[in-house]
N, C-alpha and C positions, 0 to 999 in steps of 0.2 A: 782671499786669505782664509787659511782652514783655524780651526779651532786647537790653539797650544797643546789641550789635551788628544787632541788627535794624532797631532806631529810628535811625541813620544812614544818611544822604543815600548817594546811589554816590560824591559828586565826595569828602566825608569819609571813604569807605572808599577809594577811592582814592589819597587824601589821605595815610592811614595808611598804607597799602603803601609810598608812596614814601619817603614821611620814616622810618620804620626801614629800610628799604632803605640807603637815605643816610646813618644812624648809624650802620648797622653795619659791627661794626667786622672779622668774621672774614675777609672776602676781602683787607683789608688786613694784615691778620696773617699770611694766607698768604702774599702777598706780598713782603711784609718777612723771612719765614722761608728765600726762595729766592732772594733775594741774598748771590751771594756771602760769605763770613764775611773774605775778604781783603782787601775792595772798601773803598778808604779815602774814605768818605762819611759826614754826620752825620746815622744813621740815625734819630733824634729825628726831625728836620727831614724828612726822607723820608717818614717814616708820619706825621707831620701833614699835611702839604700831599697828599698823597695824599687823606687823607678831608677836606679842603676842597676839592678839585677832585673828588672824588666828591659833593659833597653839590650844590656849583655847577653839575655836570655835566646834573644831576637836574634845576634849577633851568631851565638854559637847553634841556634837553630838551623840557621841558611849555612853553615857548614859542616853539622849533622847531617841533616835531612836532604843537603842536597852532594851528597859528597861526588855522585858518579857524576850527577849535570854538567853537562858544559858550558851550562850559564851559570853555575854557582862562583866561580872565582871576579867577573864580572857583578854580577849582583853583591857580595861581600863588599867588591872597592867602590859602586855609589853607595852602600847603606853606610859603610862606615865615614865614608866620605862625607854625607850629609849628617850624619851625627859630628864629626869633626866640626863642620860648618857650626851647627847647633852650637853647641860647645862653645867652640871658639866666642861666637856671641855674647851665648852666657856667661862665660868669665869675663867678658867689656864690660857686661851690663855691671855684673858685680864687681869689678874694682871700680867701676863710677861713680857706686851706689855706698859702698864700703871704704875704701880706698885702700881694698887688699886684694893682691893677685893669686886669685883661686884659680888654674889649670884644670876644669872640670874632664877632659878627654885625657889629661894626663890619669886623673883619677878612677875612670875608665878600665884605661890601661892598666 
């Protein structure tokens, strides 16, 4: 039996890079740690929308950047695909935790 990272396509390992790339969350945390502590903003709101225009960012980059590729239309439906995925999650986790139905890929959108 070969190693699961082996047996993946490039545009899936690919794929993978970009979408934890886009989750994560520590470049945002640093960021949020170097505004100002006076700054009267709703720093909630600030580091959300930060990693939704990070994850979007991502999104319209591989259809930028990759517009002539013939692997860009592939690569677009697993990243957005596994951010669906993501998503989807997340809004369980939060109506279980809440008991409100937040549609985070609707919000995406």
């Amino acid at each position: 039996m070969g190693n699961s990272e082996e047996n993946k396509s490039e545009i899936e390992k690919v794929r993978d890079d970009l979408f934890n790339f886009a989750i994560d969350r520590e470049d945002i945390k640093w960021l949020m740690e170097r505004l100002p502590k006076e700054a009267n903003i709703k720093r909630n709101t600030v580091e959300y929308e930060l990693q939704i225009l990070k994850i979007i960012s991502i999104g319209w980059s591989i259809s930028y950047y990759m517009e002539n590729n013939p692997h860009k239309n592939p690569l677009l439906e697993h990243f957005w695909l596994a951010i669906y995925e993501f998503s989807r999650n997340l809004s369980t986790t939060t109506e279980l935790m809440i008991g409100q139905d937040i549609d985070y890929f609707q919000i995406l959108q």
